[in-house]
N, C-alpha and C positions, 0 to 999 in steps of 0.2 A: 450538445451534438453527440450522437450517438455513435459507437465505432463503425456498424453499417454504415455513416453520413461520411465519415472522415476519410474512409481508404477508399480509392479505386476498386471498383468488383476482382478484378484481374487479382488482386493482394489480400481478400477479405479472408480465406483462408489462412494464410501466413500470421494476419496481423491476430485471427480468432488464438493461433497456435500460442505466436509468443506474449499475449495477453496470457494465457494458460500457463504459460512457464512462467513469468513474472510473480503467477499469484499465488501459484500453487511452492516456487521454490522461498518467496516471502514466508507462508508460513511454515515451509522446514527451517526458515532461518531464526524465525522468531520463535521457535521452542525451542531452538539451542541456544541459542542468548539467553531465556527465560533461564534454563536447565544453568548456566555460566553465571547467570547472577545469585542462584539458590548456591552453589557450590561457593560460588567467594562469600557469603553473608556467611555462611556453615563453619568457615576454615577459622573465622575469626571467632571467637566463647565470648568477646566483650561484645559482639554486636547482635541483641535483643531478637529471636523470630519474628519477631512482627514485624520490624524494619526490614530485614531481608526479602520478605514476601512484599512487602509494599512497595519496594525500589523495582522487585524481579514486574510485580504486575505493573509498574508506571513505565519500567521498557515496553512491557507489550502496549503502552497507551501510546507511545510518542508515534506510531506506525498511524494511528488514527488522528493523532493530531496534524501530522505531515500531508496525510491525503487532501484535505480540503487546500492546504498551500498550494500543493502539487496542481490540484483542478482550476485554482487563479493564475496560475504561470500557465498551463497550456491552451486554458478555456479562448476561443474565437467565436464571438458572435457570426450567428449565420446570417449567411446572403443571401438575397433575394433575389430570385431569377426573373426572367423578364416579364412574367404573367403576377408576379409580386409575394408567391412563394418562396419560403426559405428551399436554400437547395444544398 
């Protein structure tokens, strides 16, 4: 279902907005975590570059591994209205 389907017309603005801020302050957040795990791998001389850069890019994975959990906890099959179209 598409977010046009899910909000009231009256709210579809609001919901465009805070969909916007959601996505756009996710990734200011996810290149300061990236940037916070490059700095702690750095501070340590025991812990090898290439683990550091692999641990910093698997934070940026787990944002995409959460997204499909996130679409089965909200996802609702649509209803069909009285002519047998989903509505």
């Amino acid at each position: 279902m598409a977010l046009t389907e899910a909000v009231a017309p009256r709210h579809l603005g609001a919901a465009y907005a805070l969909r916007s801020v959601l996505g756009f302050g996710a990734g200011a957040v996810s290149t300061w975590v990236f940037g916070l795990v490059l700095d702690w791998g750095r501070a340590d001389p025991a812990i090898p570059p290439v683990v550091t850069w692999g641990v910093a890019f698997a934070v940026m994975g787990l944002g995409g591994l959460l997204a499909p959990l996130v679409l089965l906890l909200l996802w609702r099959p649509a209803r069909a209205g009285p002519d047998g179209t989903p509505t």
